[in-house]
N, C-alpha and C positions, 0 to 999 in steps of 0.2 A: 646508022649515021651517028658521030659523035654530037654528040647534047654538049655545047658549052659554057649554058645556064646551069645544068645539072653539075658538071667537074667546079665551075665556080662555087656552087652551092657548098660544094663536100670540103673542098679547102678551106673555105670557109667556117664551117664548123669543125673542123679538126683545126685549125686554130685556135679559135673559141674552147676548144676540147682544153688545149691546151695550155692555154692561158689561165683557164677555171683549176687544171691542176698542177699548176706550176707554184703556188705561194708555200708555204712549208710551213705555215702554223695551221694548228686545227685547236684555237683558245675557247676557253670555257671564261665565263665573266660572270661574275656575280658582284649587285654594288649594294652593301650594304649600308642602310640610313638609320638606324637606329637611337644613334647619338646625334641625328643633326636637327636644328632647332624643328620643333613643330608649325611652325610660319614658312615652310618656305615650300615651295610646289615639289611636290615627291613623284610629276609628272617629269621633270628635270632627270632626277636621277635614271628613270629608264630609258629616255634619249642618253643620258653620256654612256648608261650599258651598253646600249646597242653601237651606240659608235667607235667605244674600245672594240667590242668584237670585229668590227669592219675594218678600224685601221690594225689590229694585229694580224685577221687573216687574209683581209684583202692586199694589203699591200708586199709587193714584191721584196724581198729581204737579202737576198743572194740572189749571186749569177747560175744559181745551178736550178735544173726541174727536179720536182719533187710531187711523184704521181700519187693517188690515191689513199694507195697503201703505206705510204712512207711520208705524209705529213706528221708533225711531232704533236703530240695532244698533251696541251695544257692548259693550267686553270688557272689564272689570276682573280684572287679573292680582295676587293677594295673595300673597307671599311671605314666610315668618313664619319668626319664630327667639325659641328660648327665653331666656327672661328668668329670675332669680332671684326672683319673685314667681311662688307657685302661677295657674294660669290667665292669666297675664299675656303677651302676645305683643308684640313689638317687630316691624315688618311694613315693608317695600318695599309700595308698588301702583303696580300700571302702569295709566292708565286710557287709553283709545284709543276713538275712534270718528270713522267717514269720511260725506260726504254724497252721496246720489248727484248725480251728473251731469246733467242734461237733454240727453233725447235718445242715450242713450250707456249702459252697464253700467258704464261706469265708477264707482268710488268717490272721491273726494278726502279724505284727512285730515285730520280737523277740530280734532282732540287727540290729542293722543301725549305723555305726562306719563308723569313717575314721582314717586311722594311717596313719601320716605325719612325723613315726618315724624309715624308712625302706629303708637301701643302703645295698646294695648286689651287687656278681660279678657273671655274668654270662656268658657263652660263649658257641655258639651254640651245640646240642645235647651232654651240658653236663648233666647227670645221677641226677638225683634229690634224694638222699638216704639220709634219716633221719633210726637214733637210737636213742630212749629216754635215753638208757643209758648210750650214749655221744653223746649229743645232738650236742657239736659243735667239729666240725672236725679239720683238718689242716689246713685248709684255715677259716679264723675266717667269710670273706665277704660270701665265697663260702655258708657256714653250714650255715647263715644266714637267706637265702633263702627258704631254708627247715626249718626251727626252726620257723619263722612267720608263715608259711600256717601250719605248727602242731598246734603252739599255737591255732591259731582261729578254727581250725579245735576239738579241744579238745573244745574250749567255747561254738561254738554251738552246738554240741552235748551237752555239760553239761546243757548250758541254756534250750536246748528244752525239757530234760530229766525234770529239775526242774520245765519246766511247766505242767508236766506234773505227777510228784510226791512230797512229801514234801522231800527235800534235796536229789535228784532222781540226779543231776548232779554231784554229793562230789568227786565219784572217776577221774571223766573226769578234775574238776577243780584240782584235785592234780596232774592231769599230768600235765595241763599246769602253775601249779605252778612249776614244777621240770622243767620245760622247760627255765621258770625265771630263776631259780637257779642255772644252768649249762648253761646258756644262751652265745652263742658267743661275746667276749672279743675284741675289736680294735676300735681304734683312729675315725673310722667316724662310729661306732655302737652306736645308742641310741636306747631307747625304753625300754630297759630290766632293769634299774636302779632307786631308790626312786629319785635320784636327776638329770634324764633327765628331769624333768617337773611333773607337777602335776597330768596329763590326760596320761597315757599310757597304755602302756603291764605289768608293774611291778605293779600300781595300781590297776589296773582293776583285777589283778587274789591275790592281795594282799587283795583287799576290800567284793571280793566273798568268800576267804577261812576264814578272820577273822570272828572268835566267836562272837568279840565285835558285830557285822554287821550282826549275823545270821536274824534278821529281816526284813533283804534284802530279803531272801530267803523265806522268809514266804509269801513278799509281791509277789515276783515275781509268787510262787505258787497259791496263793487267785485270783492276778490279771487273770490268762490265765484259770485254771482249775472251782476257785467256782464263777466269773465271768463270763468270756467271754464266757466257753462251758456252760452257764446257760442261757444267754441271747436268745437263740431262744426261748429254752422252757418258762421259766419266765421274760419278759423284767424288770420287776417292782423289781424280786428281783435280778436279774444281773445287775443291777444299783443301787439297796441301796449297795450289797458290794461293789462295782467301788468305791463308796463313800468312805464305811470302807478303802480302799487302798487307796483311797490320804490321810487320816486322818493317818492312819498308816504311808505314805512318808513322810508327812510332819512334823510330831512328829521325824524319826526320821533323819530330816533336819534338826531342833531344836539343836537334841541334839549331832549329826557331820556335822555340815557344811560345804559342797564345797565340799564332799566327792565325789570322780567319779563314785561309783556304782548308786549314784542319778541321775545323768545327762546320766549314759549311759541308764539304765532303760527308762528315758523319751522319751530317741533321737527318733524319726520317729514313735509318739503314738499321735500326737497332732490331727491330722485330726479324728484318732479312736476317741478318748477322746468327740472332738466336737459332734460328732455321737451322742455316746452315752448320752450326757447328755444335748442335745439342747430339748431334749424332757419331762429333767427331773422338778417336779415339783417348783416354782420359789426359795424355801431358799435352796432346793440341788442344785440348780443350780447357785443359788449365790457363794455356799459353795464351789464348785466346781471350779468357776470360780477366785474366793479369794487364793485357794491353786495352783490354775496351774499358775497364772498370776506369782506368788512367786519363784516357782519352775522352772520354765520351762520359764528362761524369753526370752529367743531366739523366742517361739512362741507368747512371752505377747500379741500383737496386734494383733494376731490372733484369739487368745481365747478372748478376749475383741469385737472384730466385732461381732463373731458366739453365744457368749453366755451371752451378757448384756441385 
């Protein structure tokens, strides 16, 4: 005899199944207090930990499922330091997240950022609720809060999307372009504006969405897709393209200089880079070492040890 309780029950949790893996972040949080006055309840800080983890993995981000195996694992590192405004934090964040590899356990880094551009006000088991379509609220510090972990929460998903298809991230970068553009407004908010600086949030989502730059996007795709998931199976030709990609970055550092999509692309890819090309044969490796040394000069002596 059919059981009606029983088929209810089973729908029922394969809904629930589904729902549990349908978010697509898998975020790591760590909140560091270090610098923040010794008065103030360090029982705060592990509520606002635990409720970043909850609004990045709990909340639904795209229209698409994303099962078990294919949630993105990343870390956001917040470092906070007191401010002369009750509940008001002044914050480092480090956001980091790598893609896997095909065929291999390897990871590849996808982002390795730090924003040094992030005061918010918090105040314990306050509600962490973001709308995109009004991203900032009443409290301009308050929406702050929630508006950063959207924005990076939208980039990596977009970035891992586009390394994974040819311009696979468009829709995710247009939200955290509208997240710019409705971004919260007050006297100690930077980050969101052309003229806080030349390295921020307003560049970074300003350099990925421009046309002019869509080359960005071709390289980012070649680099992780006809590279890196090549490299187990063909080492020989997953390093003549690596090549094509710095020939491609560098052409087009030529012809926009100092642009931030350059330098975020490279951050936390040097030791990879070394990998790959300490084995390559000596004029690729010259070639290689002539264009990183240029680009990437934070690692210059680094790449000059491993690959002269």
């Amino acid at each position: 005899m059919f059981n009606m309780y029983k088929f209810r029950f089973l729908i029922i949790l394969l809904f629930i199944t589904n729902v549990s893996n349908a978010q697509e972040l898998l975020a790591r949080v760590t909140v560091g207090t270090t610098r923040v006055a010794s008065n103030v309840n360090k029982n705060t800080f592990q509520t606002l930990q635990t409720s970043i983890i909850n609004f990045l993995n709990n909340r639904k981000w795209t229209s698409e499922n994303y099962g078990p195996n294919e949630k993105i694992e990343c870390s956001f590192i917040l470092n906070l330091e007191s401010t002369d405004e009750l509940n008001v934090y002044s914050a480092s964040l480090i956001v980091q997240t790598a893609r896997p590899v095909f065929n291999s356990s390897y990871l590849s880094p996808l982002i390795n950022y730090k924003d040094d551009n992030f005061t918010f006000k918090y105040l314990e088991f306050q509600q962490l609720d973001f709308n995109e379509n009004r991203v900032s609220g009443n409290d301009a510090q308050v929406s702050n809060l929630t508006a950063v972990l959207a924005y990076y929460a939208y980039m990596i998903i977009g970035f891992d999307a586009l390394s994974f298809a040819p311009h696979g991230g468009d829709v995710y970068f247009q939200k955290a372009q509208n997240i710019v553009n409705n971004a919260p407004d007050g006297r100690s908010i930077t980050g969101w504006k052309s003229f806080d600086g030349v390295r921020n949030r307003y560049w970074l989502a300003e350099n990925i969405t421009n046309t002019r730059y869509s080359v960005m996007q071709d390289i980012y795709y070649s680099y992780y897709r006809l590279c890196m998931d090549k490299l187990y199976d063909d080492e020989k030709k997953g390093r003549a393209e690596m090549l094509n990609v710095l020939n491609q970055l560098d052409a087009f550092n030529k012809e926009n200089p100092n642009t931030m999509i350059n330098q975020f692309f490279l951050q936390g890819k040097s030791t990879e880079l070394i990998k790959i090309f300490s084995k390559a044969a000596p004029p690729d490796k010259a070639r290689a070492l002539d264009i990183l040394v240029r680009l990437d000069i934070t690692n210059a002596s680094k790449y000059n040890a491993e690959l002269k």
